[in-house]
Each structure stands twice: as C-alpha cells, then as structure tokens.
C-alpha positions as YAML, in Angstrom:
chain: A
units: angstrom
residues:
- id: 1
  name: UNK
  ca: [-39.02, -50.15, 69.13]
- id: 2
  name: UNK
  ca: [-35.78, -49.08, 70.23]
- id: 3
  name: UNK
  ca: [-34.85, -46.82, 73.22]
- id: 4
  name: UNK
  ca: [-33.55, -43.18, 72.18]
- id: 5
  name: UNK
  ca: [-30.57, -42.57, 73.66]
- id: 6
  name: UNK
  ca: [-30.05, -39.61, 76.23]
- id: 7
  name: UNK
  ca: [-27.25, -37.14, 75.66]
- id: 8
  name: UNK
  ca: [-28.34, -33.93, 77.31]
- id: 9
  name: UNK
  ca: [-26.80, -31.69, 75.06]
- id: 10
  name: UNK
  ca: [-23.22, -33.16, 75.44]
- id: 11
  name: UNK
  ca: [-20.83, -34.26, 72.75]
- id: 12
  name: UNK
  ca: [-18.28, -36.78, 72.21]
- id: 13
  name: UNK
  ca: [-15.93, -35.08, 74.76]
- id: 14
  name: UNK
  ca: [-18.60, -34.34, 77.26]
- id: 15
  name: UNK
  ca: [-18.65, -30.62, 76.87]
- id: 16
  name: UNK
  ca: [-22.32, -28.76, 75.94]
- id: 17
  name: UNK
  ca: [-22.79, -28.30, 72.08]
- id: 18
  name: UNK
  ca: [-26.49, -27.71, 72.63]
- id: 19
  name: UNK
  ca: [-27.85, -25.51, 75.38]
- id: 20
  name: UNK
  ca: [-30.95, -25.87, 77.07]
- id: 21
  name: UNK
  ca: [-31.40, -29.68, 77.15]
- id: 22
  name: UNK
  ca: [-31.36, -32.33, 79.71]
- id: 23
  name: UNK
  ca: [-33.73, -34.16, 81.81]
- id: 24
  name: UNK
  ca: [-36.38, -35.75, 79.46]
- id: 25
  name: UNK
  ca: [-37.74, -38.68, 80.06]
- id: 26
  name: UNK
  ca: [-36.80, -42.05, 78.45]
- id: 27
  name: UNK
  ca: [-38.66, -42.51, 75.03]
- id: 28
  name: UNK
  ca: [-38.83, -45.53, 72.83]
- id: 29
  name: UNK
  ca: [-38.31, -44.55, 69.33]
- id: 30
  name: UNK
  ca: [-40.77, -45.81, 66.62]
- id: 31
  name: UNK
  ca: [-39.77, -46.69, 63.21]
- id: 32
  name: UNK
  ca: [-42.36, -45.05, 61.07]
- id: 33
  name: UNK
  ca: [-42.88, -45.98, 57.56]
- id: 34
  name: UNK
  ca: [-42.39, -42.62, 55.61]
- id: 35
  name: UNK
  ca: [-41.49, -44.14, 52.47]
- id: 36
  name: UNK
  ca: [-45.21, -45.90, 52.42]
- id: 37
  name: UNK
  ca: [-42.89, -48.55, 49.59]
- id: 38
  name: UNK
  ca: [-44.89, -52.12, 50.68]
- id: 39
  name: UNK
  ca: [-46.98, -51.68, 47.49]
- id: 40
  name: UNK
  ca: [-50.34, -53.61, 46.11]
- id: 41
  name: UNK
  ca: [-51.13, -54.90, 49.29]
- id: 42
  name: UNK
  ca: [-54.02, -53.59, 51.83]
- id: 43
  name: UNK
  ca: [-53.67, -52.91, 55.35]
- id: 44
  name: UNK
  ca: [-56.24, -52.22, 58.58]
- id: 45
  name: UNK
  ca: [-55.62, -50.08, 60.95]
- id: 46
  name: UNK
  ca: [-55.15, -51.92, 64.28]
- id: 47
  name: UNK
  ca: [-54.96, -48.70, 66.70]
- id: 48
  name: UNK
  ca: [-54.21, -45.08, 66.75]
- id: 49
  name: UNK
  ca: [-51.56, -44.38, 69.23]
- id: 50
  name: UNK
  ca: [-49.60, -41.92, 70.80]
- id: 51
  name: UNK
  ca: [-46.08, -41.11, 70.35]
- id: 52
  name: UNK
  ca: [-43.92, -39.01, 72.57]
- id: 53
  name: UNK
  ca: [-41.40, -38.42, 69.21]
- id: 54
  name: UNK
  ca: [-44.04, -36.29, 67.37]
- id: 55
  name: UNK
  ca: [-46.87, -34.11, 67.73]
- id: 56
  name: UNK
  ca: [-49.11, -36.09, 65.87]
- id: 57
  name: UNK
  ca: [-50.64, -39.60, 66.16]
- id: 58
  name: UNK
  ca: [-49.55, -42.57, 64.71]
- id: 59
  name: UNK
  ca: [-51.29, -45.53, 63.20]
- id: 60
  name: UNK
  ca: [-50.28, -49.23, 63.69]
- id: 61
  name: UNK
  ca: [-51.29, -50.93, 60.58]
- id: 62
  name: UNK
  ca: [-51.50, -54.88, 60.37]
- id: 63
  name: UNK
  ca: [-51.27, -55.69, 55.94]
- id: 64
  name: UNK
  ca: [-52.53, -59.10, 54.62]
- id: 65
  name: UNK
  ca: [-49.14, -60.90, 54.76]
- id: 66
  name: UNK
  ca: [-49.04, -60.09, 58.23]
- id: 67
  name: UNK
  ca: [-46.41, -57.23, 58.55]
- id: 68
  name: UNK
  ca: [-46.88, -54.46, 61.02]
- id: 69
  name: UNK
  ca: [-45.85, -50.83, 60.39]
- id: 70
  name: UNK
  ca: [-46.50, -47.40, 62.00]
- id: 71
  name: UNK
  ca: [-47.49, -44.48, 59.62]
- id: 72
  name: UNK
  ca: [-48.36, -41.26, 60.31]
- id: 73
  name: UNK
  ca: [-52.28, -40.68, 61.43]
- id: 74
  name: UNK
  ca: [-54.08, -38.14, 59.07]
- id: 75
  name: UNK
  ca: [-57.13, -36.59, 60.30]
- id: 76
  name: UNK
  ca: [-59.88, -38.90, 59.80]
- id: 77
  name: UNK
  ca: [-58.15, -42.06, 59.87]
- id: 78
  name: UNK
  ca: [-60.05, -44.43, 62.60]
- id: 79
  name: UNK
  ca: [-59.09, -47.91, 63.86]
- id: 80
  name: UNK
  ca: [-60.32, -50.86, 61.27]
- id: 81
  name: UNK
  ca: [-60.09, -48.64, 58.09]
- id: 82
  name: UNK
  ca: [-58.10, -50.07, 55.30]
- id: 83
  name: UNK
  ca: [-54.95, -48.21, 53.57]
- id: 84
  name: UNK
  ca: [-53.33, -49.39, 50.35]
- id: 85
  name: UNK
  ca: [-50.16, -47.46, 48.99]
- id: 86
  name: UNK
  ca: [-50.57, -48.38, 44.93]
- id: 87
  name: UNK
  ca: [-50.92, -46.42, 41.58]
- id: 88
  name: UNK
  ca: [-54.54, -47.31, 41.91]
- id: 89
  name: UNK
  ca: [-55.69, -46.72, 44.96]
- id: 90
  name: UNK
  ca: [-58.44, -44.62, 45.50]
- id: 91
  name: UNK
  ca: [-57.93, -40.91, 46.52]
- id: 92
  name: UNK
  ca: [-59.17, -41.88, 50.28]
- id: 93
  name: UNK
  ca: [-57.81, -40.81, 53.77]
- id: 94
  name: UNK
  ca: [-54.81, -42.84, 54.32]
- id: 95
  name: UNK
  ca: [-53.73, -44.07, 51.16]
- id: 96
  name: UNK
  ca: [-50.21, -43.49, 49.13]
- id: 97
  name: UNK
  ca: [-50.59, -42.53, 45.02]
- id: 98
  name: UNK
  ca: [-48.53, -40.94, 42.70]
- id: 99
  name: UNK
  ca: [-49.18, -37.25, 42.45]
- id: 100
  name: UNK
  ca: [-49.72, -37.97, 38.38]
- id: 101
  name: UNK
  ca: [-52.92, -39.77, 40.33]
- id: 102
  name: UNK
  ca: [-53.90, -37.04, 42.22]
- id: 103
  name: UNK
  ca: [-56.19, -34.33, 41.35]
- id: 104
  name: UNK
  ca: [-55.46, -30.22, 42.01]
- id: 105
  name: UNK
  ca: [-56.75, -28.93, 45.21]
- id: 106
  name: UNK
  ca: [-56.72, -32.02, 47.02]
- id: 107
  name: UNK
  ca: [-54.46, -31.63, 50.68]
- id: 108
  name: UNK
  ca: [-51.60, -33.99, 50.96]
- id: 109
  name: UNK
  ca: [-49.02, -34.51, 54.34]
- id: 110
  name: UNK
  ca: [-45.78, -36.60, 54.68]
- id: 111
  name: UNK
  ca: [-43.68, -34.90, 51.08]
- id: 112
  name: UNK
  ca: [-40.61, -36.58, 49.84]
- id: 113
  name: UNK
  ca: [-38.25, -34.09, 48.27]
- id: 114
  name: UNK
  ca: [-35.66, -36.51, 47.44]
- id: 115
  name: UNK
  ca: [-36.78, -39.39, 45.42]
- id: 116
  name: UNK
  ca: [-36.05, -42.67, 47.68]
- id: 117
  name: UNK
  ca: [-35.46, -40.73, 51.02]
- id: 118
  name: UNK
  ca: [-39.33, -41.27, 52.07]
- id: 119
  name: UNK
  ca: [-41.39, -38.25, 52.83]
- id: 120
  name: UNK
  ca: [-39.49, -34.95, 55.09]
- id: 121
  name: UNK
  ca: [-41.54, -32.35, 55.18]
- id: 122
  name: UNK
  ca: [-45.19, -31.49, 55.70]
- id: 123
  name: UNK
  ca: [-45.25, -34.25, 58.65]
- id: 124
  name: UNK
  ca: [-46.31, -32.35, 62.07]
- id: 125
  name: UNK
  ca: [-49.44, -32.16, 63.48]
- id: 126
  name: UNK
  ca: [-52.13, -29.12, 61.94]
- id: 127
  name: UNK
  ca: [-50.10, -29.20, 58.52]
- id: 128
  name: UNK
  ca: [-51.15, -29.88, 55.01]
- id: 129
  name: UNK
  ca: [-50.03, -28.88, 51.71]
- id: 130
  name: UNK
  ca: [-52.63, -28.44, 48.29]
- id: 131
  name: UNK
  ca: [-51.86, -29.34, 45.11]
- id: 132
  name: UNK
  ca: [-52.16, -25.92, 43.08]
- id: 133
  name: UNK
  ca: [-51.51, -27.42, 39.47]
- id: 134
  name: UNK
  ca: [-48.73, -29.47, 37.10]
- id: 135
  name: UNK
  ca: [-46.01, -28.58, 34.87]
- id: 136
  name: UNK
  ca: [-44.58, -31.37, 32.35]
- id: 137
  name: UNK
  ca: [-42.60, -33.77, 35.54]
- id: 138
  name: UNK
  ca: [-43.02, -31.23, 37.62]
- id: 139
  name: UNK
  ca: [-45.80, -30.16, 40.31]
- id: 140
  name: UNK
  ca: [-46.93, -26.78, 42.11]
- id: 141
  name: UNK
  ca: [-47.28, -27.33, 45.63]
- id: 142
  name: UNK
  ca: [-48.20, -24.83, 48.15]
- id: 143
  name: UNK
  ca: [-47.03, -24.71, 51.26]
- id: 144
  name: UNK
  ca: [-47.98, -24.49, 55.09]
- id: 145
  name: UNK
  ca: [-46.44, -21.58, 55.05]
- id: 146
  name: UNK
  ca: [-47.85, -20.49, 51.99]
- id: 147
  name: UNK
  ca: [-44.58, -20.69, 49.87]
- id: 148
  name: UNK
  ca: [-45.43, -22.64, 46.30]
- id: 149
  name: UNK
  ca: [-42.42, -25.32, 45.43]
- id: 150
  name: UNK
  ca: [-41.96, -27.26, 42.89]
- id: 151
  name: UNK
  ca: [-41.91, -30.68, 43.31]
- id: 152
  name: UNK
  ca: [-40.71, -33.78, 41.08]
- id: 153
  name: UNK
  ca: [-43.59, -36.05, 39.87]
- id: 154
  name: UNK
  ca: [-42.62, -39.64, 39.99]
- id: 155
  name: UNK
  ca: [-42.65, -39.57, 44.25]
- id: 156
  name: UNK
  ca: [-45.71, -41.50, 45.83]
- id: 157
  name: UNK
  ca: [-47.35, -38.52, 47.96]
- id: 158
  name: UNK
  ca: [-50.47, -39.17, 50.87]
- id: 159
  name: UNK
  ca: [-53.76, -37.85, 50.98]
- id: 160
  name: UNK
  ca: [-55.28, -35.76, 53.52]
- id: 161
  name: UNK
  ca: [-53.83, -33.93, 56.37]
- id: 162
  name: UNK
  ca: [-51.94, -34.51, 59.10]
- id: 163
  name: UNK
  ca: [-54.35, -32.36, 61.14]
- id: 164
  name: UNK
  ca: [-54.12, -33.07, 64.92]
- id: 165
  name: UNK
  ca: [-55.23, -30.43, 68.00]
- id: 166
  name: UNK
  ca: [-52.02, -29.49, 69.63]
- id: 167
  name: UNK
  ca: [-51.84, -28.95, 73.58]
- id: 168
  name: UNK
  ca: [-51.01, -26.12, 74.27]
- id: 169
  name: UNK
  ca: [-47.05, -26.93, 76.31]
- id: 170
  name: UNK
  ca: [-47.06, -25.83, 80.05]
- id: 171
  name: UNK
  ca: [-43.86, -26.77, 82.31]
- id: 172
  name: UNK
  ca: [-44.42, -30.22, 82.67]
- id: 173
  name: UNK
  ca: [-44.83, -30.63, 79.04]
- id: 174
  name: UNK
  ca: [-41.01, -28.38, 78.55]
- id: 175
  name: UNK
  ca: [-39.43, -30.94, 80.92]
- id: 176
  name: UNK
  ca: [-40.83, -34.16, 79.72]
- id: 177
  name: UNK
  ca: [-39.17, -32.90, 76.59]
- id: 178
  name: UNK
  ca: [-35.87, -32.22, 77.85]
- id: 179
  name: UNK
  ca: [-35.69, -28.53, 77.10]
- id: 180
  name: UNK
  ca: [-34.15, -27.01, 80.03]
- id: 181
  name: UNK
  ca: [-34.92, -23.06, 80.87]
- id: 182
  name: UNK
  ca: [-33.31, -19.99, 78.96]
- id: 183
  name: UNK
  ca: [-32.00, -16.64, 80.50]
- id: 184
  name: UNK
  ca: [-31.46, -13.52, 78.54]
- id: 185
  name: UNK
  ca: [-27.93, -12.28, 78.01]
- id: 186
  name: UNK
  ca: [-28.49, -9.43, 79.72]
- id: 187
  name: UNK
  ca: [-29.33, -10.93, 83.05]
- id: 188
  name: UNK
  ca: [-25.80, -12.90, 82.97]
- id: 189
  name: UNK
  ca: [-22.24, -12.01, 84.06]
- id: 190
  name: UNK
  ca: [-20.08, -10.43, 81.00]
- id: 191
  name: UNK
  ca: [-17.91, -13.84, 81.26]
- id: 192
  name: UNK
  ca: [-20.67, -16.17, 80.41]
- id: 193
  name: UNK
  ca: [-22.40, -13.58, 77.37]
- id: 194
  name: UNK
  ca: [-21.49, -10.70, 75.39]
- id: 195
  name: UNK
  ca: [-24.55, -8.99, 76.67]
- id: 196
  name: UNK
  ca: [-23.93, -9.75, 79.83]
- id: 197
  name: UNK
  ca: [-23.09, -7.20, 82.97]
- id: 198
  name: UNK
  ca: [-24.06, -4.06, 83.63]
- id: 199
  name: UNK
  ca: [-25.69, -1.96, 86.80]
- id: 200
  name: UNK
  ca: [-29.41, -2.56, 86.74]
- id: 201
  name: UNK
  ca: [-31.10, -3.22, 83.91]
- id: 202
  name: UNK
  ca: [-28.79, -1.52, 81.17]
- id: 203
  name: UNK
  ca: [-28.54, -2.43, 77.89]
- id: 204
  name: UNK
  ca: [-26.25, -5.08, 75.61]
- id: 205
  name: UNK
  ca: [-23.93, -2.66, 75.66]
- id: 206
  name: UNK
  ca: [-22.68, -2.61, 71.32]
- id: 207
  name: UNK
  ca: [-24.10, -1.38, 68.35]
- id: 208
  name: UNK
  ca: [-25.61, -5.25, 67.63]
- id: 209
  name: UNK
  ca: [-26.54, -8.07, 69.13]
- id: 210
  name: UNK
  ca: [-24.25, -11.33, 69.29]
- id: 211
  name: UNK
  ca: [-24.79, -14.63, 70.12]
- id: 212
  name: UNK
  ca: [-23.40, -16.77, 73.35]
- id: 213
  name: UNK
  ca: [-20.21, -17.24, 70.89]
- id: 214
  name: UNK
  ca: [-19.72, -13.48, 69.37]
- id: 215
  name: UNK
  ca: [-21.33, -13.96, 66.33]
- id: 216
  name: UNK
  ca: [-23.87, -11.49, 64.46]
- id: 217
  name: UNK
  ca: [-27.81, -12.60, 66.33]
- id: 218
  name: UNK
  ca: [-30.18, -10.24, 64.04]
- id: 219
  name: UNK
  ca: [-30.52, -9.98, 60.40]
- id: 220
  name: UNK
  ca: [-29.24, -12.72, 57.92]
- id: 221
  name: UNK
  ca: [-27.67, -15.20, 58.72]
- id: 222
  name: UNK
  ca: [-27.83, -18.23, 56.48]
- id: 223
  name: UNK
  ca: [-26.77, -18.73, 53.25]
- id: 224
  name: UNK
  ca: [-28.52, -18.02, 50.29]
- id: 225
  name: UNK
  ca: [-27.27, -20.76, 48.29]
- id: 226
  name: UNK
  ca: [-29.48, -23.30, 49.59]
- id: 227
  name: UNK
  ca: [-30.25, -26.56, 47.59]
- id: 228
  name: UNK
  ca: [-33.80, -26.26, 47.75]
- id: 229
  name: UNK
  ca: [-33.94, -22.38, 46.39]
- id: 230
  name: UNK
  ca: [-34.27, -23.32, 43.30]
- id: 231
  name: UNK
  ca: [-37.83, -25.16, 43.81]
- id: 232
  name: UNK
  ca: [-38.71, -22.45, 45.25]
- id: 233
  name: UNK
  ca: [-41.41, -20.58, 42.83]
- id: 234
  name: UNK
  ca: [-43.00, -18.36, 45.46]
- id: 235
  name: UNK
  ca: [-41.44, -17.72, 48.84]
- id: 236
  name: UNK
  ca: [-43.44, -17.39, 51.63]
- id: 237
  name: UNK
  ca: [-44.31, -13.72, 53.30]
- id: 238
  name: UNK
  ca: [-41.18, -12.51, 55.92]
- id: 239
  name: UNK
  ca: [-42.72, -10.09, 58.18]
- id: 240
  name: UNK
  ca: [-44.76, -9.32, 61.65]
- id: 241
  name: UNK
  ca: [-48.51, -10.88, 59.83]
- id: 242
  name: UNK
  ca: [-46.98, -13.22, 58.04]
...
C-alpha cells in the first residue's frame, strides 16, 4: 500500500484547477487486481475489507503459491471461499472466465473495454451488467444504465455483481472525502462569476448560463465523436425518468 498523495485541487504552479477540494484525510491507496491475469491457480479469501478509495468492499485473497492480491468484493463473496480466474472455472461468485464461457443472462462487474488494460467500467458498488446475447467475436452487454454495448470476446469478464448498500453521505462523509462546499453563481460578486451580482435575489443576468470561465453550462457540450460511440448499439434513455 502506498500513501495517495494530497493536492487539494492545486496544480503544478500552485494555482486551483479543480474547485471544491481540500481537506480529506490521508488514504493509503490499494493496488487492486483488475486484470484478474494470475491464471490456473486457486485462491481463499482471507478477509473482506474496507477501502476508503471505493464504494465497495474489497477482498484480500491469499493463492496457493502464496501471493496476496486485493480484488473487488462481489455480493456474496465471504471470507474462506475459493476464487480461480481460468477458462474453466466454474460460473461461481468470484471467479474470472472468458465471456465465450459464460452463459446469457448471467450479471457480470469489473468490464475491460480495452483488451490488456484490466477491467474500467461496471466497478462501483450496486452495479452489474447482463449478458443479453453474442454476435460472431462480439458480445451484447447491457448496461447499468440500461445502454446495450458491444463488447469484444476474447477479455476474461467476472461473475456476479458488485452489489454493496451505499451510506447514504452526510457532512462528515463530504469532508473525509475532500470535497469542499459549492455556492451558486448567483450568490457571488460579478468578479468571481458571470452570474454573479445583482440587488437581491435577481437573476444570471444573459440569455444562458456560463460556467465560472464563460463558457456555454446547459445543453451539449461534449463531443460526439467519442471512441466508444461506435459500441454503442442502444444508448441509454436522456430525460427526467430516465
């Protein structure tokens, strides 16, 4: 474990690039195993633990050789149970297999998009995503937030879901953090935000709404050309009940 260094928001030159941060307390990062790529050989699960770097548990596994290595905690996943990441493990909570191994309508966590890179999405605590079906070296996935992607075959992929019972954040939980509080641009002076100034409690003052630096704050505005829009087979719903 290695201590995560503190920067508060502050760049290279000391000026804020990121506001709201500061004052979190000092956290000790754990290297989790992502890429699950110690194959063929079972592991026990020594202890579930907390970590202050996530929302969901982690697992301390202990494998025959005598390696330890963290990996995310799926729901169901208790201390002494074994794991195994191989092409012929059985489909049990815990385990890494190829998604060629795994059968539609099973709920998998911890997705690699890139193949090496170890798994990036589907990782926080309460989020799975189900298998809907396969295409040649390709397979439908669907979503958390009920967008269906399509994802490259080959990748090792890990049973069950990440599901853990979030606590709900009160101030404490915001400071520990390091998220510092927000004001609205409106209750500023006109020097510090474009919405700022005013008698009372007046409006921002233009036809739209800007950021802290001028910029358009409603509507679009990201690219559309993003790498990953074209895995994208079914987006997910935009709108109030989505």
């Amino acid at each position: 474990m290695t201590i995560l260094p503190k920067n508060s928001g502050r760049g290279a030159s000391g000026r804020i690039t990121v506001r709201h941060q500061g004052g979190r307390k000092k956290r000790f990062l754990r290297e989790i195993d992502f890429k699950r790529n110690k194959k063929d050989v079972w592991g026990k699960v020594e202890e579930i633990q907390y970590d202050p770097n996530r929302n969901s548990d982690i697992a301390l596994v202990i494998y025959e050789d005598g390696e330890r290595r963290y990996i995310l905690a799926p729901v169901g996943l208790k201390e002494g149970a074994k794991v195994i990441a191989s092409e012929l493990a059985p489909l049990e909570v815990g385990n890494s297999l190829p998604l060629s191994k795994i059968p539609a309508g099973t709920a998998i966590h911890n997705i690699e998009i890139k193949p090496g890179k170890g798994g990036q999405i589907v990782r926080s605590a309460g989020s799975a995503a189900v298998i809907q079906g396969k295409e040649d070296e390709w397979v439908l996935i669907k979503m958390p937030s009920n967008s269906v992607h399509l994802v490259y075959l080959d990748p090792p992929f890990f049973s069950g879901s990440n599901y853990q019972v979030e606590k709900k954040n009160g101030k404490h939980k915001q400071i520990v953090k390091g998220i510092r509080p927000s004001v609205r641009g409106t209750a500023m002076h006109p020097n510090a935000h474009p919405h700022g100034g005013g008698e009372g409690r007046s409006g921002v003052g233009m036809k739209h709404p800007k950021t802290p630096y001028g910029k358009a704050a409603v509507g679009k505005t990201r690219k559309k050309n993003k790498y990953s829009s074209g895995i994208i087979v079914q987006p997910r719903k935009k709108g109030k009940h989505s």
